[in-house]
N, C-alpha and C positions, 0 to 999 in steps of 0.2 A: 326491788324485792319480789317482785310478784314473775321477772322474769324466770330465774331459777324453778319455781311452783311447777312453770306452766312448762320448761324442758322436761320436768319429773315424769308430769300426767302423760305423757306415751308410752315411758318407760314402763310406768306401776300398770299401765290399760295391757302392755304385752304381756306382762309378768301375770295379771290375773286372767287374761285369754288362755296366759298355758296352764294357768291350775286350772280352770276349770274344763281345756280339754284333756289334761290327767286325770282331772276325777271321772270324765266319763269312761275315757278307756278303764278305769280301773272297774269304774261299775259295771260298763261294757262285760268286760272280763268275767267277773264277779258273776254276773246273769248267767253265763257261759256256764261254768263252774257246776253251778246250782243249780241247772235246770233239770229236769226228768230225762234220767239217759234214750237216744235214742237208740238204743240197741237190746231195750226191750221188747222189740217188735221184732217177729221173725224175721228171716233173711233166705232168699234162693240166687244161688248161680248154677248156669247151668255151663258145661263141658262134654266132653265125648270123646270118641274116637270113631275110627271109618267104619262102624257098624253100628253104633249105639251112640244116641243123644240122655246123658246123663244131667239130672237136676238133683241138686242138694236144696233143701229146703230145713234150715238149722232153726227151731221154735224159739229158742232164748240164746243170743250168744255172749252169756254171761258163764263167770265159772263155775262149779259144781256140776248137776245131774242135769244134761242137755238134751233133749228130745231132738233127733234129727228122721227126717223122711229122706227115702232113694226114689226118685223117679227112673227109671228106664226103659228106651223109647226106640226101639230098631229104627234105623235108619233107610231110609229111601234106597232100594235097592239090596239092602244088606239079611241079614239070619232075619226068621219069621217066630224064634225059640226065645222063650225066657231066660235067663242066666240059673243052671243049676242052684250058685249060690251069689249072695251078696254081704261082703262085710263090707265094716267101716271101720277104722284107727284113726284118731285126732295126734297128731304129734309137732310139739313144738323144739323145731331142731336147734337153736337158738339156747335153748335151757338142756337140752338135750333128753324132754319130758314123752312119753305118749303112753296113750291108753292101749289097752289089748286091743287086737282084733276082732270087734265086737260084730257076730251073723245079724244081717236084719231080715224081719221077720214079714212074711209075702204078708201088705193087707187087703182090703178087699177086691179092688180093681188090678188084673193083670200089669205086671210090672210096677208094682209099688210096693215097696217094701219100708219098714221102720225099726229104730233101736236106740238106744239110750248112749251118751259116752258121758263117762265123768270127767271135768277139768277142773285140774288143780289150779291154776293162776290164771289173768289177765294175760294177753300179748295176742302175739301172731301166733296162728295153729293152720298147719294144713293137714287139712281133712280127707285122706285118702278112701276112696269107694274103689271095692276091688272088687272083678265080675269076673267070674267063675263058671266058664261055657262045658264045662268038660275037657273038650280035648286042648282047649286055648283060655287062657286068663289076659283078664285088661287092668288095668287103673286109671284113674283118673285120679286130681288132686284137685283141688279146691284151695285157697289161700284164706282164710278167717281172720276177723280181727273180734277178738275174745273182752269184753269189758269184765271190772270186779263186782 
């Protein structure tokens, strides 16, 4: 009798090993889910071209009214002049969405500029900064990942 019992107890010892590594991934998971997004903390990447090193620094990249700042930073070699103008467009090509052309506005220190964009949903958005020298214009694009 007692041999049957004793074939079970590895069986029933694997079966509750895998519940209870299911429940932690589930909990695992669960923790994930729940926690305080990390994309409430601002975000900077920086790009350029052969004249100008460009930083976006995006304040919340969540969707609605998004505070972004332009850094722009001549490059080694290159123009000594600030960009007549600086916009910014958020457009998400995917949804086929973006915002206007929104001028950002010189703040205190040379080469810095700031402006607001609105986003309507979650996803990917790339964030086009367009520099405006006069006689030659650049872009630069930026690739965002936008939380709800």
């Amino acid at each position: 009798m007692s041999a049957p019992t004793t074939s079970r107890t590895p069986a029933v010892r694997f079966l509750y090993a895998g519940a209870a590594a299911l429940l932690a991934i589930c909990l695992a998971l669960l923790a994930v889910a729940l926690r305080p997004s990390w994309s409430d903390e601002s975000m900077s990447l920086t790009g350029g071209s052969a004249t100008d090193e460009v930083t976006l620094t995006v304040a919340r990249p969540r969707t609605g009214a998004t505070g972004v700042d332009v850094r722009v930073t001549p490059r080694e070699g290159g123009r000594d002049d600030t960009p007549a103008t600086v916009t910014v467009q958020a457009v998400m090509v995917t949804h086929g969405h973006a915002t206007p052309q929104t001028p950002a506005r010189p703040r205190g220190t040379s080469g810095t500029y700031s402006t607001s964009v609105h986003l309507m949903m979650p996803g990917r958005w790339t964030f086009r900064v367009s520099l405006d020298h006069g006689s030659r214009s650049e872009h630069v694009d930026f690739p965002v990942a936008i939380s709800g």
